[in-house]
Every structure is written in C-alpha cells, then in structure tokens.
C-alpha positions in Angstrom: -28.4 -20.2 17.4 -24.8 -19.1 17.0 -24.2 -15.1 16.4 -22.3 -14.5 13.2 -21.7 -11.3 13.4 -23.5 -9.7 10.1 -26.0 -7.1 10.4 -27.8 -4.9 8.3 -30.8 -2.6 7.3 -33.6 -2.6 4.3 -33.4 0.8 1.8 -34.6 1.9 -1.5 -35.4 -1.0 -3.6 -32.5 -3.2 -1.5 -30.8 -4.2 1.5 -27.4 -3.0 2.9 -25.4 -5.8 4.5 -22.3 -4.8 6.9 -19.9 -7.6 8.5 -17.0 -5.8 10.7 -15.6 -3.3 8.7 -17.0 -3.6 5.7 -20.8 -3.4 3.8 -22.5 -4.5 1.2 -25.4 -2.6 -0.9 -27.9 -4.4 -3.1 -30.3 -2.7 -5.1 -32.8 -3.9 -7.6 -32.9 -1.4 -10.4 -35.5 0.1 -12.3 -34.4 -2.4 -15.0 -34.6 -5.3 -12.8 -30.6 -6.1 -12.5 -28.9 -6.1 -8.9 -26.8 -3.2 -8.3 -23.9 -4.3 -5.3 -21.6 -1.8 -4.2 -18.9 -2.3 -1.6 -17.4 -0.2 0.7 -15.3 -0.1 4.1 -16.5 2.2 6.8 -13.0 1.8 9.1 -14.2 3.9 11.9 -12.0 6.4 13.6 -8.9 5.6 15.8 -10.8 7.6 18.3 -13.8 5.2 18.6 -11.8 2.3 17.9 -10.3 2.9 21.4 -14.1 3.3 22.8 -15.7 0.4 20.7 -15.0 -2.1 24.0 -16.4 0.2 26.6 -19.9 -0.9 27.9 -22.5 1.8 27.1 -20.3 4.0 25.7 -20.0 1.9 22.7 -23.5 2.0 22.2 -24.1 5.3 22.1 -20.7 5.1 19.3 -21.7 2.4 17.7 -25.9 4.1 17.5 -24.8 7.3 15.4 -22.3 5.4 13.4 -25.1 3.4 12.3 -27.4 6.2 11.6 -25.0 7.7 9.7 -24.4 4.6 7.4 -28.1 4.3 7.4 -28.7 7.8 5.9 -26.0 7.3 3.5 -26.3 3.4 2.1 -30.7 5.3 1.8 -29.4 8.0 -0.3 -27.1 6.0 -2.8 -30.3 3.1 -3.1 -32.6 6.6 -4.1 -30.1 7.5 -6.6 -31.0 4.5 -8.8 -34.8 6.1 -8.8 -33.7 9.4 -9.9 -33.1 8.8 -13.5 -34.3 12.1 -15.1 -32.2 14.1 -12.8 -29.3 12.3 -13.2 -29.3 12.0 -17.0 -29.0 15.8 -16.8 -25.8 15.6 -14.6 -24.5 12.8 -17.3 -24.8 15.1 -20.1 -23.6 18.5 -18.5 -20.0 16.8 -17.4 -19.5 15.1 -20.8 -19.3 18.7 -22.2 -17.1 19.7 -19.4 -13.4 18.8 -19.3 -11.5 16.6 -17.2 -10.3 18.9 -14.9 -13.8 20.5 -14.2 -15.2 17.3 -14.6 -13.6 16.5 -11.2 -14.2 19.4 -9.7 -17.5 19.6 -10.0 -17.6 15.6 -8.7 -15.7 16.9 -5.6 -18.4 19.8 -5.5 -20.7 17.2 -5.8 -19.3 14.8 -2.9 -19.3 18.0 -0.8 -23.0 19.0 -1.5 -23.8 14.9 -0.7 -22.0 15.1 2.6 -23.2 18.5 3.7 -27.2 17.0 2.8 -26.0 13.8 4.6 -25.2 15.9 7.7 -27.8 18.0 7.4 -30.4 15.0 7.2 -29.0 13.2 10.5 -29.3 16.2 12.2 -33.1 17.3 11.3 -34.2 13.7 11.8 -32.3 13.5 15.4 -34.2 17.3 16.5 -37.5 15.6 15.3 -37.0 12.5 16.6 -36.6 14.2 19.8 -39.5 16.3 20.1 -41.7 14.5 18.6 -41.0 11.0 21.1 -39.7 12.6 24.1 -40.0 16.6 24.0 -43.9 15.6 22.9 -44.7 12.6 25.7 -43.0 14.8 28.3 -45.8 18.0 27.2 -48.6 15.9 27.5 -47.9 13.8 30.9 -48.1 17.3 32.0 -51.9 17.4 32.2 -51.7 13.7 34.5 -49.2 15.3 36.8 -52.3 18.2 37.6 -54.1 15.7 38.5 -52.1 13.2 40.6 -49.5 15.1 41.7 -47.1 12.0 42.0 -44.2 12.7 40.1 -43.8 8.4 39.6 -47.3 7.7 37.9 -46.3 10.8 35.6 -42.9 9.0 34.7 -45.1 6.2 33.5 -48.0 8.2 32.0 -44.7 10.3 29.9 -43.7 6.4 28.9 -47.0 5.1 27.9 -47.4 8.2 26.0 -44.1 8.0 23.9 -45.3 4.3 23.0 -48.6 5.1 22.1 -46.7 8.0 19.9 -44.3 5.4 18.7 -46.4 2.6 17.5 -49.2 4.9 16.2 -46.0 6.2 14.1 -45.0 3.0 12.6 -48.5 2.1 12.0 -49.2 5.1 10.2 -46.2 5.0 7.6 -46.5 1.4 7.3 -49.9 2.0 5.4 -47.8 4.1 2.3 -46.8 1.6 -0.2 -43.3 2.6 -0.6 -42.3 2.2 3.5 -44.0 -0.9 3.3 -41.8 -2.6 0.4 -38.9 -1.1 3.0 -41.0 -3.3 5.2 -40.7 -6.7 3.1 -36.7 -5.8 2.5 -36.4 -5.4 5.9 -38.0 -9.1 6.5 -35.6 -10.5 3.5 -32.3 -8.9 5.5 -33.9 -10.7 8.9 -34.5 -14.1 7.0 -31.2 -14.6 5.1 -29.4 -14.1 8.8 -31.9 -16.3 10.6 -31.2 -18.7 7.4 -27.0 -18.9 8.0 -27.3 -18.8 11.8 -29.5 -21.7 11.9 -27.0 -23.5 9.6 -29.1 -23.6 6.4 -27.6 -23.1 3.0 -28.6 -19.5 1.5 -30.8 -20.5 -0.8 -34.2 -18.5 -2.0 -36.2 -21.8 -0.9 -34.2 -21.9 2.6 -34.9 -18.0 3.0 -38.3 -18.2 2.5 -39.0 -20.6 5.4 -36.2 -18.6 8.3 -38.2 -16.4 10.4 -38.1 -12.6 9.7 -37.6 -11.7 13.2 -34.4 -11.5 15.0 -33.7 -10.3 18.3 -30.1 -8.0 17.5 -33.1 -5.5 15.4 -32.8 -1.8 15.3 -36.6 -1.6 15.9 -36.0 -4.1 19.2 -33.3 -1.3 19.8 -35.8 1.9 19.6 -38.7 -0.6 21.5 -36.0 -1.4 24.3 -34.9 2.7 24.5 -38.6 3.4 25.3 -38.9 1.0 27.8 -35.4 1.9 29.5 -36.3 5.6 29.2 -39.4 5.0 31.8 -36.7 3.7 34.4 -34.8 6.3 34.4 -36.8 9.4 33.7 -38.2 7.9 37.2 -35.1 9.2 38.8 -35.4 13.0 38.1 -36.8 14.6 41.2 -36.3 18.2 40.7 -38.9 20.9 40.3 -37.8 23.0 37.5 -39.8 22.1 34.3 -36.7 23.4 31.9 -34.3 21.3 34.0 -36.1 18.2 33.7 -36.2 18.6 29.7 -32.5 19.0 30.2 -32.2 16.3 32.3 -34.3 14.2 29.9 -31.8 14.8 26.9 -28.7 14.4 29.0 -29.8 11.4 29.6 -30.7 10.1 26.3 -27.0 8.8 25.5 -27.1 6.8 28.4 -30.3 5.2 27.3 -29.0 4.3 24.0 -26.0 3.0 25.2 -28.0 0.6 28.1 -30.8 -0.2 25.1 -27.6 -1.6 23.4 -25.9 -3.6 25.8 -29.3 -5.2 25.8 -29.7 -5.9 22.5 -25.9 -7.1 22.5 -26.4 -9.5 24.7 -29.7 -10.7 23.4 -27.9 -11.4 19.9 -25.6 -13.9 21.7 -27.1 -15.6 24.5 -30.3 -17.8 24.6 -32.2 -18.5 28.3 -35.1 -17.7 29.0 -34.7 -14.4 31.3 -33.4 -12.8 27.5 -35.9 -14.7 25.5 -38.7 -13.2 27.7 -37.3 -9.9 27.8 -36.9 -10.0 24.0 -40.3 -10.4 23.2 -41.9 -7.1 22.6 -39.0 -6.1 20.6 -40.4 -9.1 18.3 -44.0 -8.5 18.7 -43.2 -5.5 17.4 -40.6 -6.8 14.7 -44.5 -8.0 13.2 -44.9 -4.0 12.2 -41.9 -3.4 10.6 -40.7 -6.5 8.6 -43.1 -8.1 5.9 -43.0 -11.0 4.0 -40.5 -10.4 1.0 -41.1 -12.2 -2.5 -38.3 -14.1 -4.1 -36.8 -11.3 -6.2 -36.6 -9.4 -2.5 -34.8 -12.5 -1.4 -32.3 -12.6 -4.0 -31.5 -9.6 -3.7 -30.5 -9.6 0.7 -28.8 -12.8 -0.8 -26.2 -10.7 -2.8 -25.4 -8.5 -0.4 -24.5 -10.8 2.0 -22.1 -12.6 0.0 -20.8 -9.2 -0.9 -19.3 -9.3 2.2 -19.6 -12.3 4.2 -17.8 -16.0 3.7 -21.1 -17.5 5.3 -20.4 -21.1 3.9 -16.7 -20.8 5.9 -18.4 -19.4 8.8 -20.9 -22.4 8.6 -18.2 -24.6 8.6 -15.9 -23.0 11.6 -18.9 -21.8 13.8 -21.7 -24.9 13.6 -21.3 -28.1 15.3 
C-alpha cells in the first residue's frame, strides 16, 4: 500500500480532510446539502524549520493538529446552532457596515480566545485524568511491593484501563458514536485511493476502516511508550516524579509519532505486528458509516486532493 500523504479527522455531522498545506471541511447540514470549506493552515516559519527534526516534529506537528482539530469541531457545530445564529444574522443587518465588521472581528477574537481556551482545559484534563490519575493510584501497589518497576507497569495498566473504559463509555452516547461512523468513512476513502480503487461510494464501502497512520493508534502507542520510560525515573521525591512525568510527555509524543510515521509508510512484519493494538483498538473508535457518511468524506477529499493524478503517478 503506497502512502499518499492525506490525512484527516471525523467532526460534527462531517469529516475534515488535510493534504500538505491545505484542508478540506465537509459537513452534512441540517438540510441535508454538503457544506465544504477550504482553507490553508501554512504553518509558521518557525516550525517549518523544525518540521524535519525527528521527535521534535512530533511533538510540532501533535498541537498543530489539536489545534486544527478544535477548530475544523467548532465551525462543523456552527451548522447545528441555528437558533443562535439567526439572532446574530438579524442584529448585524440593523448594524452598519462599519460596525458590522467590527463586531465580526469582535467575533473572530471571542472564537480564537474560546479556541485557546478549549485546547488548554482539554490538555490539563487530559493530563490528570490519564497520567496525574494512573500515577495516584499505582501508589497503593508500590506499598505493597516496594519495587519501583512493577509500579511503572501497574501506573501503565492503569492509564489503559482508564483509557479504554474512556472510549467505551462515550462511545455509548449517540452523538460520539455518529463521530464514530465519520471517523470509519475518513479511514475507508484513504484505504480506497491507497489501494488504487476509484473513489466511489460502492468502492468505499468495501476499503477497511482501519488505517495504521490513526490518531487513536497515536494516543494507544503514547500509552504504551509512556510505560518505557516512566521505567527510567529513579528518584524518591513524589512531586519530582509528577514533574518528571510531564517533562517527559513531549518526548513521548514526539517517539509515539515517529512510530506512527513510519508505520504509514513501510509494510514488514516487525511494523505490522507492532501496529496491531493500535488497530484492535481502531474497532472502538471507527464505525461503519452509511452512504450519505461516505459521500460526504468523498467531498472533502477532492476538496483538496488530485487523487485520480496521484493514482496515476504513485501506483504501478
């Protein structure tokens, strides 16, 4: 299977579709029309000149992706807010065009500020809630075995027990699991192009919705790599070794990636095998999508990628 390059994530009622340095967003509205916006996300100069640095690009290339993530999530909500946003409509068309802009710069600030805001809450909960919890709890174990290596383990069974139990538990709402089946209709139109298929609804439907280069594979692989490391810190201290814990954490991420990165591209059997609970886990997360789903990761793709070119170029 040949790597093309194209990513993406599931949101609101859609699926958001990014190929180098631009992405696609697809919605299905309320009305049942597909809403695609495009939009480039250039990144900085700055992590341009970081972007080819092992690790460190993962760790770059993680909080970029979070932040996209948060945004592409807020615009696909915006199509679900109707009432509210029928207010806004009629308060600016009594407003002139000079305040009319204002208050959409006001606006833009508000959204960015929320934005930030969100990131930052869901990073601090993330946090205590799979490693400042785990770490609490494997506290108990290390009163009873004293061995500072089975407690490592205990803290990293712990935080997948946490982890899983999380993901099973929010995939019983009904709204996280239609996330769920946009999330499989993103996995199967990739599998569909890099296996050379034409990106039809028919051909969609029978590509697999699991694919190693996953952000859930990423979070699965971040677990696992924490337990190695975490292994490491030998000091006494209980404050330093939370410290030590989240010092470590953009490491982590930025190993988890090279990982995954190398999983998207290369097939043997070490990666394969390696791969595998990252998949096995894929089974949670992505469902089944129907065909108006499928149409609608369809669009954004060609929003943004040439896949018929690619096809062409790329496949013997």
């Amino acid at each position: 299977m040949k790597y093309s390059g194209i990513g993406g994530q599931a949101v609101m009622e859609g699926v958001m579709m990014k190929n180098r340095d631009r992405y696609a967003v697809a919605v299905r509205k309320p009305d049942q029309q597909i809403e695609i916006k495009v939009s480039d996300c250039k990144p900085s100069a700055r992590s341009q000149k970081v972007r080819n640095l092992p690790v460190i690009r993962g760790v770059v290339n993680f909080i970029e992706s979070l932040v996209l993530g948060m945004k592409t999530l807020m615009y696909s909500a915006e199509f679900f807010e109707e009432e509210e946003e029928n207010k806004k409509e009629i308060k600016k068309q009594t407003l002139s065009a000079e305040e009319k802009k204002k208050l959409e710069e006001k606006e833009k600030r508000q959204e960015k500020v929320l934005m930030g805001g969100t990131v930052v809450f869901s990073l601090v909960l993330a946090l205590a809630v799979f490693f400042a919890l785990p770490y609490f709890l494997s506290g108990f174990f290390r009163k009873l075995t004293g061995s500072e290596t089975l407690t490592a383990l205990m803290e990293g069974v712990l935080r997948l027990i946490i982890f899983i139990g999380y993901i099973s538990l929010i995939s019983l709402t009904p709204d996280i699991r239609r996330v769920f089946m946009y999330h499989g209709a993103e996995h199967k139109c990739i599998n569909c192009i890099e296996h050379g298929l034409p990106l039809t609804v028919e051909n969609v439907k029978k590509s697999s919705r699991l694919h190693k280069r996953c952000g859930t594979s990423f979070l699965l692989i971040v677990m696992l790599v924490s337990i190695l490391f975490f292994m490491f810190i030998r000091v006494k201290s209980r404050p330093l070794q939370m410290l030590l814990r989240l010092v470590l954490i953009p490491v982590i991420a930025g190993v988890s990636y090279e990982f995954i990165r190398l999983a998207g591209r290369y097939e043997n059997r070490l990666v394969n095998l390696l791969s595998k609970p990252g998949l096995l886990l894929q089974r949670m997360t992505t469902k089944e999508p129907d065909s108006d789903m499928i149409e609608v990761g369809i669009a954004s793709v060609e929003a943004v990628f040439d896949w018929k070119k690619w096809q062409e170029e790329e496949l013997p």
